[in-house]
C-alpha positions in Angstrom: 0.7 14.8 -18.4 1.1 18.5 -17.8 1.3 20.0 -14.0 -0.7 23.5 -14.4 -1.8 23.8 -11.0 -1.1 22.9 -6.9 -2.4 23.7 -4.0 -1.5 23.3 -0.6 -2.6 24.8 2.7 1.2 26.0 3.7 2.0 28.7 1.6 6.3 28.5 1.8 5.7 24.8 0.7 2.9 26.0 -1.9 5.3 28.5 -3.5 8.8 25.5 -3.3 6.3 23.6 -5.4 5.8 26.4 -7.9 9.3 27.0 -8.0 10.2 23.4 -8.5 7.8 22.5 -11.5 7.8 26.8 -13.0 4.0 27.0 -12.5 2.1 30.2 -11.4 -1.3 28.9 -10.7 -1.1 28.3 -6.9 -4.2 27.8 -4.9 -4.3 27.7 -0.8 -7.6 26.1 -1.3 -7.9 23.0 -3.1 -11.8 23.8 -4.1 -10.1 27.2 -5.7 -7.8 25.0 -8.2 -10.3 22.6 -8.9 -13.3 25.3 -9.9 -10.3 27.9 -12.0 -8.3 25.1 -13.8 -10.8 22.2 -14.0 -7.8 19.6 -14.3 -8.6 16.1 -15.6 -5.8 14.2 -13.4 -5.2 15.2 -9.5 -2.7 13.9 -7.2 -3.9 13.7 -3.5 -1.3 13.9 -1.3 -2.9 14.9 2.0 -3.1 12.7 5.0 -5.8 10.2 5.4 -8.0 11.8 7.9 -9.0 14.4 5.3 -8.6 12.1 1.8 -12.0 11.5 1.4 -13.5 14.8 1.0 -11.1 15.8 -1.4 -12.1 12.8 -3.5 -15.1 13.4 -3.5 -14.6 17.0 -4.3 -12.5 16.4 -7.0 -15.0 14.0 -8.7 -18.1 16.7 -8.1 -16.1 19.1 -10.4 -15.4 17.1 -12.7 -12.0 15.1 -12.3 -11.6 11.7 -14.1 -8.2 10.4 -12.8 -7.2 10.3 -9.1 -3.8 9.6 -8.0 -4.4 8.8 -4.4 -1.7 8.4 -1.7 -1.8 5.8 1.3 -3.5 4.9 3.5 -6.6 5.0 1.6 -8.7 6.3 4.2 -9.3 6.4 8.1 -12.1 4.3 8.0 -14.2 1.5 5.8 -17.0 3.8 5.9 -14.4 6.4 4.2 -13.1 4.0 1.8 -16.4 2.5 0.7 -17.6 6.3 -0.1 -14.9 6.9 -2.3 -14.6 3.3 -3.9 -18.7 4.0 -4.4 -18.0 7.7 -6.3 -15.4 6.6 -8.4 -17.7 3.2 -9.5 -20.5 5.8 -10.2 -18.5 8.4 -12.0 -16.7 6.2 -14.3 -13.2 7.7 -12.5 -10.2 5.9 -12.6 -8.1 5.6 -9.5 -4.6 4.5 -8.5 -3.7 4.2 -5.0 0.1 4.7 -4.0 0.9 1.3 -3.2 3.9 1.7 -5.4 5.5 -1.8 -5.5 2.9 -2.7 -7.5 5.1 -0.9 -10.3 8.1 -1.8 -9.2 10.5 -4.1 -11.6 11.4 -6.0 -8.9 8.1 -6.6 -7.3 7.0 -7.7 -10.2 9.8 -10.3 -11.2 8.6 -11.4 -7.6 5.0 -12.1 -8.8 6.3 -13.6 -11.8 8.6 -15.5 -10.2 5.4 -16.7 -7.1 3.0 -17.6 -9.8 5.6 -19.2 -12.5 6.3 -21.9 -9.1 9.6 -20.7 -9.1 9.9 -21.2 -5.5 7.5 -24.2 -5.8 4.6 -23.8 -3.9 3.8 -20.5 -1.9 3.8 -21.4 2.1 4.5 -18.1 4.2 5.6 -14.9 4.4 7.5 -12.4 7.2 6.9 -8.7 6.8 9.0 -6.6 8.5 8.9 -2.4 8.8 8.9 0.0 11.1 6.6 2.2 11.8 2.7 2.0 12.0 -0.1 -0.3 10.6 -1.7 2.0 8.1 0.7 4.7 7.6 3.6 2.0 6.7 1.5 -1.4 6.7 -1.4 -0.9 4.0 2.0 -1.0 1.8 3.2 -3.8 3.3 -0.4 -5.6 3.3 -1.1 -4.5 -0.4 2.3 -6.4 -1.2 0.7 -9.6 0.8 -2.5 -9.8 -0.8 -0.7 -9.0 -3.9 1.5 -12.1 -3.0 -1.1 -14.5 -1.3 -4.4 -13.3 -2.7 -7.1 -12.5 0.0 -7.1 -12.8 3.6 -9.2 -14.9 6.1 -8.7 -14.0 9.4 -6.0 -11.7 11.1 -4.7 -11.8 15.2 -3.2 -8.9 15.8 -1.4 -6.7 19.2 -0.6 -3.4 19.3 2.4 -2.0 20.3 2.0 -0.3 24.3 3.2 3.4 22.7 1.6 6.6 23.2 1.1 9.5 20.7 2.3 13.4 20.5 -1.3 14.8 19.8 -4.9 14.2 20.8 -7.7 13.8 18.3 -11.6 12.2 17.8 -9.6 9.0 16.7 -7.8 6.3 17.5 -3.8 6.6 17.1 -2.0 4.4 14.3 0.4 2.3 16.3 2.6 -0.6 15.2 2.6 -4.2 16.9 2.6 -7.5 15.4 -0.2 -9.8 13.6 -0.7 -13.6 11.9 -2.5 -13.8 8.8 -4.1 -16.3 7.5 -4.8 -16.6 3.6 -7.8 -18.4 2.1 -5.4 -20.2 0.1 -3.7 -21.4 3.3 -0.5 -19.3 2.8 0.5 -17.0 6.1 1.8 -14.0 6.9 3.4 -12.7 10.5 4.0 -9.1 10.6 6.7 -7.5 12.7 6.0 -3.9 12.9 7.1 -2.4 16.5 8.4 1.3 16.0 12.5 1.4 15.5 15.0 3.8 15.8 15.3 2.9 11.4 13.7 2.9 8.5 12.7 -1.3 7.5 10.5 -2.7 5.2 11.3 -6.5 3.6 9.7 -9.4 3.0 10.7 -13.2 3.2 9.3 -15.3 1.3 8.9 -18.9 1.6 8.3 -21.5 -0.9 8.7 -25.6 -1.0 11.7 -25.1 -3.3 13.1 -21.5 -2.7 13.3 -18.8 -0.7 13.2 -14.7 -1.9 14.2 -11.9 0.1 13.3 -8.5 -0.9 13.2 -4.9 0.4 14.2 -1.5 0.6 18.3 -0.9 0.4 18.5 -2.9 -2.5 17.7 -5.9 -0.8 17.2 -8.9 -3.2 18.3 -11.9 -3.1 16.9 -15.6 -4.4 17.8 -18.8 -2.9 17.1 -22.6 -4.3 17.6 -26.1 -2.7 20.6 -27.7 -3.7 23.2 -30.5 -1.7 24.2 -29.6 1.7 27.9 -28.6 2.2 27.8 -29.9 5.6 24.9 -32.9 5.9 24.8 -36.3 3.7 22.0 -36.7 1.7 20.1 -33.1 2.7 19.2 -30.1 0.2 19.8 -26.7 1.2 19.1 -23.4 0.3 22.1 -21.7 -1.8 22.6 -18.0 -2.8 21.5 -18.1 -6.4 21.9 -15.0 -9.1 18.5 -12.8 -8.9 16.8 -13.1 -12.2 16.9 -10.9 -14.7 14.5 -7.9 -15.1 14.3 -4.7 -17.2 14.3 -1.6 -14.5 11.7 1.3 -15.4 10.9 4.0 -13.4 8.5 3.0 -10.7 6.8 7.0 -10.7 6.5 7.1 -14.9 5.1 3.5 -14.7 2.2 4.7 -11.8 1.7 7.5 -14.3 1.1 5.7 -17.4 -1.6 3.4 -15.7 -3.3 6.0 -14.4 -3.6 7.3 -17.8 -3.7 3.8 -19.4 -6.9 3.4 -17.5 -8.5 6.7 -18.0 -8.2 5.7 -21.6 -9.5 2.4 -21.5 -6.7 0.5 -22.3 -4.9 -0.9 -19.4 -5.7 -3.1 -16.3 -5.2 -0.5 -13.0 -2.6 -2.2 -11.0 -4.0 -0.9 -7.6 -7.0 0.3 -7.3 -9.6 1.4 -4.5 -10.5 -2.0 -4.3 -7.3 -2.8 -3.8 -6.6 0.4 -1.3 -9.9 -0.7 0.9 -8.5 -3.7 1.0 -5.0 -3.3 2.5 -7.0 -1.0 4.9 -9.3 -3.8 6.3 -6.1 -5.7 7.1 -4.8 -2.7 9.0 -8.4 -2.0 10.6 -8.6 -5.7 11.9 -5.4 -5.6 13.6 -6.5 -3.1 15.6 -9.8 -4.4 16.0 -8.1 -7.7 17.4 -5.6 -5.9 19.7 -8.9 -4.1 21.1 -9.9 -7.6 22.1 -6.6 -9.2 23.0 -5.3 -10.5 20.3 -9.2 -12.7 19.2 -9.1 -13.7 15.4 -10.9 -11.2 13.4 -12.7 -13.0 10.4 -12.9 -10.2 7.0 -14.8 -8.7 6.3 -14.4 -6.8 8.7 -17.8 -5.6 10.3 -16.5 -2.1 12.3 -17.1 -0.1 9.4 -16.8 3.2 11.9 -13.4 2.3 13.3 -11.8 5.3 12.1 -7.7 5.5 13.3 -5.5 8.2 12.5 -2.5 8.0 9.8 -0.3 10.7 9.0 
């Protein structure tokens, strides 16, 4: 991959970029770039309220991979536009979920589906921040985990927001999800005063914790130190892995699947999906916390993420 081109609506960031990667072809309108350098791979960075247009811009002139940051969009009615383009264009998509690349996510999965913690039974997420912004991560890595979700009960956090807008704001709070495989999830999300984001992850014979801050650690049953005839869990070595670089790994799927010859690791699909989640929970709180079954039928709830 070669960068030829950016654009961005702030000109002093616009012209860091140029600097940054030595490129000249700088465009305060994204529709300029696309039309002068007809570029086969764009990133889309902006925030969610306006991801969808540029999507579907970039696949009317021509565009056949997307990399497309979080959350996917505002809306299900957003999301299903641009999962519908991209089916109909033959584009290929990634959307920045990132631990999906990640080494150590991935020994996770490995280590979930090999039954190295015997059989999968729940799941606490924690971060801080807000359910889209922060959580579709977070819920990706779930579904990623657990496979698809049932039902979700969800409360919003009581906080108010610094701007007004046709929308609703994207709020943290807490939720229980239930899987269809019968594995749960409870999500602690209330804003902080730090930066969080770890799961713990329970199985019938182990226990893994991992997160942000280099947070990883494996535990398995083994004799009590202090109680006669009971197992408990022990600190054990986290297994081995070969580290690659989560950004260069994104990037070669990307490509991988533009050229036919990879599965894509996170894809609208995917992106819509960890949305729902998100959607629902706010959905719930709207109702006081009532179980919201997927899918989701508010296709028009439409809540801001920055």
């Amino acid at each position: 991959i070669d960068i030829i081109a950016g654009a961005d609506i702030n000109e002093d960031n616009l012209n860091a970029f140029g600097k940054a990667y030595n490129i000249s072809n700088l465009y305060i309108d994204y529709k300029d770039m696309l039309n002068e350098e007809m570029p086969d791979v764009v990133s889309i960075c902006a925030y969610a309220t306006d991801r969808r247009k540029m999507v579907l811009d970039a696949i009317d002139y021509g565009v056949k991979g997307i990399w497309c940051e979080k959350a996917f969009a505002s809306s299900l009615k957003e999301a299903d536009d641009m999962v519908q383009a991209c089916r109909e264009n033959n584009v290929s998509m990634i959307v920045s979920h990132m631990r999906r690349w990640s080494s150590e996510y991935q020994k996770v999965k490995d280590i979930i589906d090999s039954g190295g913690i015997g059989k999968l039974q729940s799941i606490v997420s924690h971060f801080s921040g807000s359910m889209l912004h922060t959580g579709t991560h977070a819920f990706d890595v779930l579904r990623w985990f657990a496979g698809d979700a049932l039902w979700i009960e969800g409360w919003l956090e009581n906080r108010q927001g610094n701007f007004q807008w046709d929308g609703i704001e994207d709020l943290g709070g807490r939720a229980f999800i239930q899987f269809k495989n019968n594995v749960y999830a409870t999500v602690h999300a209330e804003a902080k005063s730090y930066f969080f984001f770890e799961f713990d992850i329970i199985g019938s014979h182990g226990r893994i914790r991992i997160g942000n801050n280099e947070v990883m650690e494996f535990y398995k049953p083994d004799k009590s130190k202090h109680y006669t005839g009971l197992n408990e869990l022990h600190l054990k070595p986290f297994p081995e892995f070969e580290s690659k670089n989560i950004w260069i790994e994104a990037a070669r799927n990307l490509v991988g699947c533009m050229e036919g010859k990879m599965e894509n690791l996170n894809s609208p699909e995917d992106g819509r999906a960890a949305l729902e989640i998100a959607l629902a929970i706010h959905e719930s709180s709207k109702e006081e916390g009532r179980r919201i079954y997927l899918p989701l039928d508010n296709r028009e709830l439409k809540v801001r993420s920055r």
